[in-house]
N, C-alpha and C positions, 0 to 999 in steps of 0.2 A: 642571376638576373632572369626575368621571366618578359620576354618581350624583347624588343629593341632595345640597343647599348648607345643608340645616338639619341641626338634631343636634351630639352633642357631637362629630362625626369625620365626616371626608372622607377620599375617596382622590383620589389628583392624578395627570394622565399631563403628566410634563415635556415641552418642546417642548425646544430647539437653545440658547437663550440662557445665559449665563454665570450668572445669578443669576435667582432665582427670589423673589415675597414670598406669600404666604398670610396673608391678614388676616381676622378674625373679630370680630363685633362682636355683643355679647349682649342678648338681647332681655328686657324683665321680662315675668313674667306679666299686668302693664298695658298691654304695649304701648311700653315706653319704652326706648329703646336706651342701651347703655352705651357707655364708651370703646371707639373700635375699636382693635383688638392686633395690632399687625404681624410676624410673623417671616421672617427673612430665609435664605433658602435658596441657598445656593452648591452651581453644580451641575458635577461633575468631567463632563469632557469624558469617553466611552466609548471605547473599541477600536475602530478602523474597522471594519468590514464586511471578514471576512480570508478567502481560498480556499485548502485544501492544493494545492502542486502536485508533482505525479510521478508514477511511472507507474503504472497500474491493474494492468497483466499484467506480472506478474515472472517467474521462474525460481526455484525450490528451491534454495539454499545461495547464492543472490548477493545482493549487497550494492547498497542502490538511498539516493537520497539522496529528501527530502521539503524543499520551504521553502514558507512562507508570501506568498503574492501583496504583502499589506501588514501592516505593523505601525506606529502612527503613534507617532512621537519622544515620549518623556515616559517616567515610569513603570508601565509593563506589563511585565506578567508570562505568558509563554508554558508552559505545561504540556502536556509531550508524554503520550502513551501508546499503544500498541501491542497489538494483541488479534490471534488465529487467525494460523493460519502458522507456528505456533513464533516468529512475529517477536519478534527479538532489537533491544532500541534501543542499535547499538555505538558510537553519537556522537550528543551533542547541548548541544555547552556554549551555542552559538551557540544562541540564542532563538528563531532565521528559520528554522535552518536540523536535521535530524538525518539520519543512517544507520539506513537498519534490512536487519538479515538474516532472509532467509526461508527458514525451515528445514524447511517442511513443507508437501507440496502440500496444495492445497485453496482456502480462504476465508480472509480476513481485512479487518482499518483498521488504519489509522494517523488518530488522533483530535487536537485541541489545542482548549485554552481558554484564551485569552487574554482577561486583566482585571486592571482597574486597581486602586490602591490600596485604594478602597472597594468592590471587590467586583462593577465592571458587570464583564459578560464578553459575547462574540463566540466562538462554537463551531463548529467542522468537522467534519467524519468523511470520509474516501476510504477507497472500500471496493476492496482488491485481490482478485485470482485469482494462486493463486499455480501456475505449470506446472511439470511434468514428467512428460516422456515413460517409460511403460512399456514397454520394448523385450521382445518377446517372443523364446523362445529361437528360434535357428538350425537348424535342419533341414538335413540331407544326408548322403551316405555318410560310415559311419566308417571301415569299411578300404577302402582301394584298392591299385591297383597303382600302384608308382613309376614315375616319367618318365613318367606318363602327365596326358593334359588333358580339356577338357570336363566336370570335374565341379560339377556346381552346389549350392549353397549358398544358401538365402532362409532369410528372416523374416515373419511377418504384417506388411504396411507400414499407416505411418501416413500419413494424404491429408497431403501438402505435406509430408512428414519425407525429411531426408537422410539417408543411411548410411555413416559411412566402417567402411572393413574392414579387416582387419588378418592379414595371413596369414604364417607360422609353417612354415617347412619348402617351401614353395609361392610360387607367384606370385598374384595375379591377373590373368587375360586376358581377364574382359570385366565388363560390368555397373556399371563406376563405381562413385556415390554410388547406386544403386538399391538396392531391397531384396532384387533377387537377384544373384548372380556365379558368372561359374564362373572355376574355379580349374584354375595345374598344378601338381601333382605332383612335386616333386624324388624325390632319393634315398631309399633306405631309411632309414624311421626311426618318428620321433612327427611331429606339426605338428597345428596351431590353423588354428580361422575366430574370428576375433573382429569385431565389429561395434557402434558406436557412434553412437545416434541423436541427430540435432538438430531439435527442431520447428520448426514452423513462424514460433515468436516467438523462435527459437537460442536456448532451453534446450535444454541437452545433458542425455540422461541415464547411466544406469550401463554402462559397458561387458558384452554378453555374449557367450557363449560356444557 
């Protein structure tokens, strides 16, 4: 009992046990006790103690799964929902387990409340970051001469981002995945630098130009 044991009400904090009784016995204003009154209290066993698990740092437009560490056998009822991110919930018949897509950098959770018939409940929240790299544009000459090499190409880089490049009329002859290259030169004509960044958690983002 948490509080006073006299008066017309009590409040009671349950412990573990399957049943429970609450007895009261009424006292006269002489002093003389009445029949004591027993009620008996069956108590539903709660939702274990549950953790979301998966991942905190996503990627912009991928698809990530989420399950429940436990769910204890009997009837519960698992209630998803999805907040920030644009997160979309694309799967979740399975009670353990859902998909969610994240469709917008920034913040977000993925929440659950699991509870039983009578309404005990066990609550989560995982809170993600959702990434994606902003590729700045490409910088470098725009007319050259044909057949010719050496001309370079960068972007502002990002610490720990890859770059793949994509060349158009041209080769590339040096700089790899870095944020600068330089480039040859074919024939007369048009041709592209394109470059496409992955950070450091491989989200990719927009191709540019």
């Amino acid at each position: 009992i948490n509080g006073a044991t006299t008066g017309p009400k009590i409040t009671v904090a349950w412990g573990s046990a399957d049943t429970g009784f609450v007895t009261v016995t009424e006292i006269s204003p002489e002093g003389c006790p009445g029949t004591p009154n027993t009620l008996r209290v069956f108590l539903s066993k709660a939702p274990q103690p549950t953790t979301i698990n998966g991942p905190r740092i996503v990627c912009k437009n991928n698809t990530e799964s989420y399950t429940l560490s436990t769910l204890a056998s009997g009837d519960f009822l698992a209630a998803w929902s999805v907040q920030g991110g644009s997160g979309t919930l694309v799967s979740g018949t399975n009670p353990v387990r859902i998909d969610v897509r994240w469709n917008t950098k920034g913040s977000g959770f993925v929440a659950v409340s699991v509870q039983n018939a009578i309404g005990c409940r066990r609550n989560d929240t995982l809170f993600t970051d959702i990434r994606f790299p902003e590729t700045g544009p490409i910088t470098g000459p725009l007319s050259v001469c044909p057949n010719n090499n050496g001309f370079i190409y960068s972007l502002n880089p990002t610490p720990r981002s890859s770059y793949r490049w994509f060349v158009e009329g041209g080769t590339q002859s040096s700089g790899g995945q870095t944020s600068r290259i330089t480039v040859a030169w074919g024939n007369p004509g048009t041709g592209r630098v394109l470059a496409l960044e992955t950070d450091s958690n491989g989200c990719v983002g927009d191709t540019v130009a």
